[in-house]
C-alpha positions as CSV (number, residue, x, y, z in Angstrom):
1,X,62.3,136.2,169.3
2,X,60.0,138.1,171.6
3,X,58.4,141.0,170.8
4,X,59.8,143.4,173.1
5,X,63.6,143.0,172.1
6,X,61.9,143.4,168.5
7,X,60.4,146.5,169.9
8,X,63.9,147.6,171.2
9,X,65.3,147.9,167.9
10,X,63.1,148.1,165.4
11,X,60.7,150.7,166.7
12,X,62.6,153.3,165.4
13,X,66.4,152.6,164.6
14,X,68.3,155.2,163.0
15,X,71.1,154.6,161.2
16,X,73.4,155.4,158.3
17,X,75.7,157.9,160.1
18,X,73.9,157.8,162.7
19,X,72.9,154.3,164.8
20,X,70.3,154.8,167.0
21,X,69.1,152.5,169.5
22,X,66.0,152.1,171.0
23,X,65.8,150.0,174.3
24,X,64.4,150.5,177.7
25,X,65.1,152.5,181.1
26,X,68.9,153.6,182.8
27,X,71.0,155.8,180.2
28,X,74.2,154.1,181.0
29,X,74.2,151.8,177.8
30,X,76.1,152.5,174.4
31,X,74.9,151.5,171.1
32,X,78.1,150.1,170.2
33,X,76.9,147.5,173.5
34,X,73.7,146.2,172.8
35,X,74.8,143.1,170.3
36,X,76.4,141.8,173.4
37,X,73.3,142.6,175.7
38,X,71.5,139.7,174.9
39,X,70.7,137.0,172.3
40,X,67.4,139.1,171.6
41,X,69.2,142.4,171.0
42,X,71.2,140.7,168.1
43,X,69.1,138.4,166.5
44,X,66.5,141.6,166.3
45,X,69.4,143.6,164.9
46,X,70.1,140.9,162.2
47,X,66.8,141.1,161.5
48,X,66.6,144.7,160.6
49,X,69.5,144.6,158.9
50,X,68.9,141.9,156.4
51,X,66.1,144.4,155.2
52,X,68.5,147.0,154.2
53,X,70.5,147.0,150.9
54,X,74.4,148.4,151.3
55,X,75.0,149.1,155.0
56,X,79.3,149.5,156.4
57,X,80.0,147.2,158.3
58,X,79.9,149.7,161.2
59,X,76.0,149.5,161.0
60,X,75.6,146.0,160.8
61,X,78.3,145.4,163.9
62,X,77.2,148.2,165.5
63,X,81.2,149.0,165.9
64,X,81.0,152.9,165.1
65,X,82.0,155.2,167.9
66,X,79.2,155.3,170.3
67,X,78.3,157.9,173.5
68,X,76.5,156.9,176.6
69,X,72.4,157.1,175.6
70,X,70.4,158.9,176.8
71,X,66.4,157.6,178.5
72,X,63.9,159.2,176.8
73,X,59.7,158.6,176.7
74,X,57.2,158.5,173.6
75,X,53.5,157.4,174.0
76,X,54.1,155.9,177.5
77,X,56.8,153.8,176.2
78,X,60.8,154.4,177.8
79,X,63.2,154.1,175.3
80,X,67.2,154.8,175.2
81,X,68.5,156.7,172.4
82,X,72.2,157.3,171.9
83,X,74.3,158.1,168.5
84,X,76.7,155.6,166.4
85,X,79.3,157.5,164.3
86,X,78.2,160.9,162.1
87,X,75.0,162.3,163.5
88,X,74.7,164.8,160.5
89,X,74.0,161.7,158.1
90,X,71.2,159.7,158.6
91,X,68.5,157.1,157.8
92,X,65.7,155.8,159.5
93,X,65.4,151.3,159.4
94,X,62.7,149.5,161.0
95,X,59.9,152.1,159.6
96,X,59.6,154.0,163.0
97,X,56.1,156.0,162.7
98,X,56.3,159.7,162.3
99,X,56.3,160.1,166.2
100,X,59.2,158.0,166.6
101,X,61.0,159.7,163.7
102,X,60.2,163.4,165.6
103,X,61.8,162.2,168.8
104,X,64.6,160.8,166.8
105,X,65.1,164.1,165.0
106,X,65.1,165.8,168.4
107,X,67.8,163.7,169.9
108,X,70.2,164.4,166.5
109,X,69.0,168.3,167.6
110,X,70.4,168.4,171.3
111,X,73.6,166.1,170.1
112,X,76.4,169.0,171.0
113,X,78.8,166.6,168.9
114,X,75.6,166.8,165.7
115,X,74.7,169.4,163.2
């Protein structure tokens, strides 16, 4: 697997009630897309998930309600970051480092739809 789909997801996914996705540049994408992006999107998703004890089905299939995400930048790095299902219950997987977790925080803050 290369690093950079790796990167994609596991840099800071939030999930639980909320999926978040981490990828790269245009906004159009949904969460609910990206295990049909590409064989690295998946097979880094799988491994995130294996990690975790008693996720729905939802989170592992990514196959919550998703809205368009939305690009967003942290240390030079481009991201997309959109929500999966209930924003206002959350966890973080991939141990995203506090910087990650404040942007993540921020995007669950302008969500209309959130808390």
């Amino acid at each position: 697997m290369s690093v950079p789909a790796l990167k994609v997801l596991v840099a800071g996914l939030m999930v639980g009630g909320a999926g978040w996705a981490l990828a790269a540049n245009d906004g159009q994408a949904r969460v609910s897309e990206l295990l049909s992006a590409s064989p690295e999107y998946r097979q880094a998703w799988r491994d995130v998930v294996g990690k975790e004890e008693r996720l729905p089905e939802w989170v592992i299939n990514l196959s919550g309600s998703a809205e368009q995400m939305n690009a967003v930048e942290e240390d030079g790095d481009k991201y997309l970051v959109g929500p999966l299902c209930e924003t206002v219950d959350y966890r973080f997987l991939g141990q995203p480092d506090a910087g990650m977790q404040a942007l993540l925080k921020e995007q669950l803050r302008k969500d209309p739809n959130g808390h």
